[in-house]
VEXPA-911144 format. One record per residue (C-alpha): residue number from 1; residue in three letters; x, y, z. Coordinates in Angstrom, 3 decimals. Example, Ala and Ser with C-alpha at 12.3 -4.5 7.8 and 13.67 -1.06 7.14 Angstrom:
2
<1,'Ala',<12.300,-4.500,7.800>>
<2,'Ser',<13.670,-1.060,7.140>>
END
This chain:
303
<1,'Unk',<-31.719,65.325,-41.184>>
<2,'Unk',<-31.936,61.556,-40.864>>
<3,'Unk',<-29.309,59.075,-39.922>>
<4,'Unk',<-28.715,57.851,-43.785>>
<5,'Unk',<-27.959,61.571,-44.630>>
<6,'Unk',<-24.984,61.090,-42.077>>
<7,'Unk',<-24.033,57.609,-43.794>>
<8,'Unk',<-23.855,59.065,-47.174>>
<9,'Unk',<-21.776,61.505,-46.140>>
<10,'Unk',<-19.619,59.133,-43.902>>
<11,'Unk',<-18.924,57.295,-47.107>>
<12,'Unk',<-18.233,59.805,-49.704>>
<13,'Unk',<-15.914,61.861,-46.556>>
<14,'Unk',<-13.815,58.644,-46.452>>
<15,'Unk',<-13.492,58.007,-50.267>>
<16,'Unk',<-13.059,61.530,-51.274>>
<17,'Unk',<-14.993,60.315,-54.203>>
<18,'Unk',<-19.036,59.803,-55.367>>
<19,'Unk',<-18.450,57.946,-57.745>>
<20,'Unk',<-16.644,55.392,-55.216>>
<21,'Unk',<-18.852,56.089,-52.521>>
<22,'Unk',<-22.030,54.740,-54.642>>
<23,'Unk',<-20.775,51.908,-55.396>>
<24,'Unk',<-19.729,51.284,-51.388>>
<25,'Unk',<-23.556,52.160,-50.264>>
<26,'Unk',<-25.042,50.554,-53.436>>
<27,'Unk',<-26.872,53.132,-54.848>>
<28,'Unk',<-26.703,54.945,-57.581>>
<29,'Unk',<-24.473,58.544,-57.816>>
<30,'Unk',<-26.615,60.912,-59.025>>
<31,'Unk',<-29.278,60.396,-55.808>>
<32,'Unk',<-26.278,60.674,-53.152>>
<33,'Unk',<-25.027,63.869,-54.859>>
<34,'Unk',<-28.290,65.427,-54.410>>
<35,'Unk',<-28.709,64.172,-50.661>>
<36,'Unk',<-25.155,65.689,-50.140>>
<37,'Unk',<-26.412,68.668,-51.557>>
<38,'Unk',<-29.598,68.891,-49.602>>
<39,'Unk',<-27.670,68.118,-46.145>>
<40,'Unk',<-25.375,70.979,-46.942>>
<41,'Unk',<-28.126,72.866,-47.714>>
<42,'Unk',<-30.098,72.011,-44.925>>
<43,'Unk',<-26.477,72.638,-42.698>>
<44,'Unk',<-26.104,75.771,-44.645>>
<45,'Unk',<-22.430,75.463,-45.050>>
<46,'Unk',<-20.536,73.679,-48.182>>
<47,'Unk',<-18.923,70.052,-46.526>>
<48,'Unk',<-16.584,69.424,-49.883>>
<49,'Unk',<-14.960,71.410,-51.878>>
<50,'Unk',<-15.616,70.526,-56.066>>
<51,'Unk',<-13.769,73.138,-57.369>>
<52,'Unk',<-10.601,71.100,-58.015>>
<53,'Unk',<-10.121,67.686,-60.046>>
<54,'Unk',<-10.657,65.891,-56.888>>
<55,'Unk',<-12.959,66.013,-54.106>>
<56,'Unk',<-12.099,67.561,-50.656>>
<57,'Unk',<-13.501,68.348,-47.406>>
<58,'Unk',<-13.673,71.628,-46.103>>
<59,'Unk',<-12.661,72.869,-42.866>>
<60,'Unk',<-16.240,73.023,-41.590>>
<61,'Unk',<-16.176,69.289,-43.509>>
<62,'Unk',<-13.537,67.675,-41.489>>
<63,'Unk',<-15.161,69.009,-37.920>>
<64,'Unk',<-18.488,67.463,-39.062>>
<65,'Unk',<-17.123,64.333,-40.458>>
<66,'Unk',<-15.387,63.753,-36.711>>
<67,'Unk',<-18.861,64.202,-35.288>>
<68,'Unk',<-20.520,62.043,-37.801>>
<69,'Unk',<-18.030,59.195,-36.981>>
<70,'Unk',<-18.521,59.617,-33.660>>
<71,'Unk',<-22.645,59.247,-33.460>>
<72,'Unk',<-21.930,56.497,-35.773>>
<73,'Unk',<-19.961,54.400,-34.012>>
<74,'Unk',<-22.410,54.916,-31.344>>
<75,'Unk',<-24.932,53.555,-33.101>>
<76,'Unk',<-23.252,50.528,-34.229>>
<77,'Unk',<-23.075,50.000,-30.766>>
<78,'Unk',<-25.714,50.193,-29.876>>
<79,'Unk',<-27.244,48.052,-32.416>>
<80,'Unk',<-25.374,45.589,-31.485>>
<81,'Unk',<-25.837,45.905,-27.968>>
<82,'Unk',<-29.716,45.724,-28.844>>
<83,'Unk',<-29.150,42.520,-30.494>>
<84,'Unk',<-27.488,40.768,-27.851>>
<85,'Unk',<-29.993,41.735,-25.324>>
<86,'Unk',<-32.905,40.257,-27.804>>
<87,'Unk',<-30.765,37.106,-28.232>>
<88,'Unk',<-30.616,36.776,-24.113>>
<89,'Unk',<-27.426,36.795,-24.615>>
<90,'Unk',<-25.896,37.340,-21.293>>
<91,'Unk',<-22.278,39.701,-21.064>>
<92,'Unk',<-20.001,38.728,-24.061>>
<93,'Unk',<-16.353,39.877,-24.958>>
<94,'Unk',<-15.364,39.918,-28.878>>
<95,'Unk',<-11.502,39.825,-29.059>>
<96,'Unk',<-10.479,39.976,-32.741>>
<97,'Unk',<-6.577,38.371,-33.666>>
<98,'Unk',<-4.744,38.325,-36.483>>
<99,'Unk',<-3.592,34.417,-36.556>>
<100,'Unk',<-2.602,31.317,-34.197>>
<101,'Unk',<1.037,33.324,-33.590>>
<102,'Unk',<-0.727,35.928,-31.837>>
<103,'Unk',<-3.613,34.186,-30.453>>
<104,'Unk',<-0.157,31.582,-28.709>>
<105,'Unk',<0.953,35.147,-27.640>>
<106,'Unk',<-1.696,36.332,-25.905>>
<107,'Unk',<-3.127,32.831,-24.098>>
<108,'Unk',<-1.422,33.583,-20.933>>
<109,'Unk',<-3.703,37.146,-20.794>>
<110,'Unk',<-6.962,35.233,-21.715>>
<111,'Unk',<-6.524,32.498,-18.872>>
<112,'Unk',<-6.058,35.231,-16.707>>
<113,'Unk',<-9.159,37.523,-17.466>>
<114,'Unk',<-11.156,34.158,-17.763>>
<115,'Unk',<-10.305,33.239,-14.050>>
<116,'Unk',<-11.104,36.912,-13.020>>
<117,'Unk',<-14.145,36.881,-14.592>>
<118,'Unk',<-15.270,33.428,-15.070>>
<119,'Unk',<-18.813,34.023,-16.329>>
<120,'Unk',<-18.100,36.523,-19.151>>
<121,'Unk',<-17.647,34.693,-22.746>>
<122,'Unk',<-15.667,34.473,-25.009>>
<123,'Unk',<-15.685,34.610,-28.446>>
<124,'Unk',<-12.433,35.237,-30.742>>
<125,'Unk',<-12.675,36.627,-34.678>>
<126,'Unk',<-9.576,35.725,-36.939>>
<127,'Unk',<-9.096,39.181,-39.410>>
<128,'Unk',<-6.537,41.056,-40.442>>
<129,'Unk',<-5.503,44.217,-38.552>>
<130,'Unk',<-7.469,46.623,-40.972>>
<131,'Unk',<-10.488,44.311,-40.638>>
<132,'Unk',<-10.073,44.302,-37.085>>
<133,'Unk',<-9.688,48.429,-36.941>>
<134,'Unk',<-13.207,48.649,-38.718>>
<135,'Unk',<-14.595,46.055,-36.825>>
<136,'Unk',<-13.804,47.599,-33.648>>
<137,'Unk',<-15.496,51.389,-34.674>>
<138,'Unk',<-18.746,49.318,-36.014>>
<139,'Unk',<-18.859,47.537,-32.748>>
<140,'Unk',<-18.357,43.692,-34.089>>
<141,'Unk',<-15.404,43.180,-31.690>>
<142,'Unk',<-14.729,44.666,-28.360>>
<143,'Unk',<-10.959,44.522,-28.663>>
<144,'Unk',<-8.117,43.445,-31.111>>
<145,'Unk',<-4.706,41.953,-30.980>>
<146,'Unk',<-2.635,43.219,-33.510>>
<147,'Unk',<1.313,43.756,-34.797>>
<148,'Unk',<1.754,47.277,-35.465>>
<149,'Unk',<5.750,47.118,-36.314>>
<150,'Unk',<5.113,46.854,-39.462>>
<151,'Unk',<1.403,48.068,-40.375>>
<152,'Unk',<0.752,51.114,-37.890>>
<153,'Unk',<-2.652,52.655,-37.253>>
<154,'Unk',<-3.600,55.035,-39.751>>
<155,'Unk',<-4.185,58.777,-38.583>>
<156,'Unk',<-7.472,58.016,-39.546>>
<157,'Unk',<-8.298,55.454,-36.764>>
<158,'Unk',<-5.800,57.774,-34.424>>
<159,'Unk',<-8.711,60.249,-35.315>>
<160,'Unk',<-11.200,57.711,-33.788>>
<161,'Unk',<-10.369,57.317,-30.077>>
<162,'Unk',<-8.946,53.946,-31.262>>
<163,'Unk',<-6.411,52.878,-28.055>>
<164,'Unk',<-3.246,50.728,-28.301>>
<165,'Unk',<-1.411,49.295,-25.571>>
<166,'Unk',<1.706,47.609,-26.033>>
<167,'Unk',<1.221,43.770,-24.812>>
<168,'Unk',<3.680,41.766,-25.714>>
<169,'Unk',<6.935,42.254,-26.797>>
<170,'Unk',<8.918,39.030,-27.791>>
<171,'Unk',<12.647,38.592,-29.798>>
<172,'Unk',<12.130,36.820,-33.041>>
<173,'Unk',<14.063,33.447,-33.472>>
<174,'Unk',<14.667,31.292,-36.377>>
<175,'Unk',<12.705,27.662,-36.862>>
<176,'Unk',<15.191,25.356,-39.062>>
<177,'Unk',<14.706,21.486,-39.339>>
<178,'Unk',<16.484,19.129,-36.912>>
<179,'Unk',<19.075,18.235,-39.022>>
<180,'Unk',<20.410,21.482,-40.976>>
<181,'Unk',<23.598,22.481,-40.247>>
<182,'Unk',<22.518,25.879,-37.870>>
<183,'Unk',<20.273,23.849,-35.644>>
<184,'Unk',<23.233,23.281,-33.417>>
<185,'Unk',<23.886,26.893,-33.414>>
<186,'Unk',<24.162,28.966,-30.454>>
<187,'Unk',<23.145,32.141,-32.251>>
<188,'Unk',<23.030,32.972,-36.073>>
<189,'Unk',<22.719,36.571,-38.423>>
<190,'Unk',<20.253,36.818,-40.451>>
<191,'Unk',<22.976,37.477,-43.234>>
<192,'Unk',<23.734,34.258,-42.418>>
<193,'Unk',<20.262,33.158,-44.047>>
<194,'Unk',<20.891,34.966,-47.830>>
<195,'Unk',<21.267,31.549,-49.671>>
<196,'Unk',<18.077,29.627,-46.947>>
<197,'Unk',<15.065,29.031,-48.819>>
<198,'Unk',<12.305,30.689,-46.306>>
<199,'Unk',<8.700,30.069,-46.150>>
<200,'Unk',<6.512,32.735,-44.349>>
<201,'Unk',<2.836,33.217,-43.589>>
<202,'Unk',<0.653,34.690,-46.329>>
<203,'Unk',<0.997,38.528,-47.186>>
<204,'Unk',<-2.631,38.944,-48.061>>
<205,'Unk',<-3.522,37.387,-44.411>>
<206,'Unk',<-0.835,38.023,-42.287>>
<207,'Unk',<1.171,41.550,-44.376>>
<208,'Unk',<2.784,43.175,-40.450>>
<209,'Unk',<4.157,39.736,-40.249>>
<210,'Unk',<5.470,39.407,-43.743>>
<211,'Unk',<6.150,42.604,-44.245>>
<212,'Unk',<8.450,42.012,-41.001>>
<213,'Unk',<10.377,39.103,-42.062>>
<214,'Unk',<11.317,40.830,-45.778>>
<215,'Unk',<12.388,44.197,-44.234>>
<216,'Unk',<14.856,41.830,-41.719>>
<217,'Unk',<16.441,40.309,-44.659>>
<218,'Unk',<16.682,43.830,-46.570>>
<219,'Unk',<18.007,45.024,-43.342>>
<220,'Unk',<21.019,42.527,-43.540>>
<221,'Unk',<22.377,43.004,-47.273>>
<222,'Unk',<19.890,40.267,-49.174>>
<223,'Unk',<16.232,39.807,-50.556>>
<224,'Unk',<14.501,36.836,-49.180>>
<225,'Unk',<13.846,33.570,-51.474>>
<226,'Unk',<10.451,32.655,-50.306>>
<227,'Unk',<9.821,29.378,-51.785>>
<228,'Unk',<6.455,28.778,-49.825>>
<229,'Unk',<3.807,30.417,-47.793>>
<230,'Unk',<0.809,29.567,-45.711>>
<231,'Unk',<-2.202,30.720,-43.973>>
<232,'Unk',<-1.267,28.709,-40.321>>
<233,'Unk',<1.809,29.167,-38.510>>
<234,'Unk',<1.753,25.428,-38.156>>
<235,'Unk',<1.610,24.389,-41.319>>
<236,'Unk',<4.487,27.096,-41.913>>
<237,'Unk',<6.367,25.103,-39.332>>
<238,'Unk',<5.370,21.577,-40.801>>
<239,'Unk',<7.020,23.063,-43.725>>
<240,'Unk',<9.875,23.452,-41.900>>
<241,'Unk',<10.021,20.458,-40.347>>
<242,'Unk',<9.789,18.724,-44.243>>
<243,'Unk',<12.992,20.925,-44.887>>
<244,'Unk',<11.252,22.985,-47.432>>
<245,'Unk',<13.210,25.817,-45.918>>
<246,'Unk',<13.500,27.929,-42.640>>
<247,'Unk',<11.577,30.542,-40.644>>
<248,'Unk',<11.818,33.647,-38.750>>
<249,'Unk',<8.874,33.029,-35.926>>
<250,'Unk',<8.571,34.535,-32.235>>
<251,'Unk',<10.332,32.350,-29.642>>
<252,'Unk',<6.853,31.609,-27.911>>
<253,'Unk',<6.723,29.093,-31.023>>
<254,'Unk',<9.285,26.757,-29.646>>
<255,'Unk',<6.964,26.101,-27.309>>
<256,'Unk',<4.329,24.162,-29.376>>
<257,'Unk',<6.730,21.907,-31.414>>
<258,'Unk',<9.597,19.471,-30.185>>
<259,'Unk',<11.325,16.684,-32.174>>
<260,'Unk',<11.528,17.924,-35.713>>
<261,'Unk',<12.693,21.363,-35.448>>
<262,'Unk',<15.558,23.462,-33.604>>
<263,'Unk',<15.024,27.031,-32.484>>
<264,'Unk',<17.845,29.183,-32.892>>
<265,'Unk',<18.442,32.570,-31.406>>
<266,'Unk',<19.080,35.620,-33.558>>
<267,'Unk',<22.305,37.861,-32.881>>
<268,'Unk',<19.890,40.373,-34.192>>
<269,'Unk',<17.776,41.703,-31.814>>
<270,'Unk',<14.242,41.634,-33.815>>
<271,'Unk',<11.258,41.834,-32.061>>
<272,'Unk',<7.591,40.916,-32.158>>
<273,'Unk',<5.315,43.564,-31.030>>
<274,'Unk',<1.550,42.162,-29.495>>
<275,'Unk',<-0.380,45.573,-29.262>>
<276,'Unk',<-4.364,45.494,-28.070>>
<277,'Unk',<-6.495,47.982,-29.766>>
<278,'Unk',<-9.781,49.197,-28.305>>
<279,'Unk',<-12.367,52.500,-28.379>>
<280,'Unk',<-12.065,54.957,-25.612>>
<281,'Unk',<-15.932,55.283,-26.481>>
<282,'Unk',<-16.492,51.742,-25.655>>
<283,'Unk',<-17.709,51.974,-21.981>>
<284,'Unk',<-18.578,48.500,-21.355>>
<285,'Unk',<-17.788,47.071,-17.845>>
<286,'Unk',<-16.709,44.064,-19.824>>
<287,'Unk',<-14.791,46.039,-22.208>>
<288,'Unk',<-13.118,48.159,-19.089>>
<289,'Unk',<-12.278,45.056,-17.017>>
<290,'Unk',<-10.708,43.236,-19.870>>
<291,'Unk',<-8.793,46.528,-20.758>>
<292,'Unk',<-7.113,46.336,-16.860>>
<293,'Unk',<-6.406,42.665,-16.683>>
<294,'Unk',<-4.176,43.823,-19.630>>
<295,'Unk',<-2.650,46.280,-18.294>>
<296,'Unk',<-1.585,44.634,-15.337>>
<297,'Unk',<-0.326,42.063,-17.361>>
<298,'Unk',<1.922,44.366,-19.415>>
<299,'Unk',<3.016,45.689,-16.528>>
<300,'Unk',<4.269,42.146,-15.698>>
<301,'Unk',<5.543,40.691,-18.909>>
<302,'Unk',<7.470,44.428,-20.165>>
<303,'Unk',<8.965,45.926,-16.736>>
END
């Protein structure tokens, strides 16, 4: 058995489908249906079951397909770790975030674990939160920073030893221009908002957040009209600020404009939630230290 036979059947496992699973390892179907035959063979039990119009694991499938991930993702890391080590690179932390909003979220935690541990870089990788799920099993990224209000984990990463620890958890407000008439507002329902023009960040890039803002509206009687998008937060709030419409954005935004927008609490009580994913198989001091800085700093921040 050699570590491609585990691949191959990694890929056609999680695609329930050879024809799909080909295509994803770039080679041809008919040669990865006879490796899956030959490691079943050589296992001498039957991993799928092709009786049916679709592909499925079998029991004895699903226990080896669990192991396989497992001595995968171990070797990922340790490719990786190989890598660094040949590069002289000296101990390194990967954090992966899903835009500026979260990345504002989570500075406080950063400057914290950088003046515990001074001489360990950083390095930060903007993806979105399924990007950042498979980048964390393959070993690209150590840990991730992602909103799972919206988009939760899939059982499939639960399956993983992927962790999640609730870091920050911040009220949504809304971001008008200066001069409209509910900047002055102490408070304002988001019913209030069913005849605003909204802009929002992308769906393709950011779809927890957007996802977020368009279940709100829903929530309060009316379907958003979403007459712009973007792939910043502050270019989403430079379109506010031009009056192209209004925004729902965490508070922690106020923070990094002044002048040419207003704030405005929600009556609503909508949250942001900041979780940080990591692998329970990741045993890098780095890794661990970074993993109680934030922890202590939850503790802190959410009582």
């Amino acid at each position: 058995m050699e570590l491609r036979h585990l691949r191959y059947f990694s890929a056609v496992a999680e695609t329930l489908h050879f024809g799909r699973a080909a295509r994803k390892l770039n080679i041809s179907q008919p040669p990865l249906t006879q490796q899956i035959h030959n490691l079943e063979d050589e296992l001498g039990v039957q991993l799928f079951d092709r009786s049916k119009r679709k592909v499925e694991l079998t029991t004895e499938g699903e226990l080896f397909y669990k192991r396989v991930e497992a001595i995968l993702h171990q070797v990922g890391q340790a490719v990786v770790e190989v890598r660094k080590a040949a590069r002289g690179e000296g101990d390194t932390l990967v954090i992966g975030y899903m835009g500026s909003t979260i990345l504002r979220e989570i500075i406080p935690l950063i400057r914290k674990f950088h003046q515990l541990q001074p001489a360990i870089k950083l390095e930060f990788a903007i993806m979105r939160s399924d990007e950042q799920y498979e980048a964390l099993l393959d070993g690209r990224i150590d840990v991730g920073f992602v909103d799972l209000t919206v988009q939760p984990m899939s059982e499939r990463f639960r399956s993983h030893h992927v962790e999640f620890d609730l870091i920050v958890h911040e009220r949504l407000c809304l971001a008008v221009n200066y001069s409209h008439p509910l900047a002055s507002s102490e408070a304002v329902r988001i019913a209030d908002l069913r005849h605003e023009p909204f802009v929002t960040l992308q769906r393709h890039l950011f779809p927890s957040n957007y996802d977020k803002i368009v279940a709100q509206c829903k929530q309060a009687g009316f379907q958003p009209d979403i007459v712009a998008m973007s792939e910043q937060t502050d270019v989403l709030l430079a379109y506010v600020a031009a009056g192209v419409g209004v925004a729902l954005v965490p508070s922690c935004t106020s923070s990094s404009w002044s002048g040419e927008l207003s704030f405005v609490p929600l009556e609503e009580t909508a949250w942001v939630d900041v979780h940080m994913i990591s692998s329970a198989d990741n045993r890098s001091p780095v890794a661990a230290s970074f993993r109680t800085t934030c922890a202590d700093y939850s503790a802190l921040q959410n009582g």
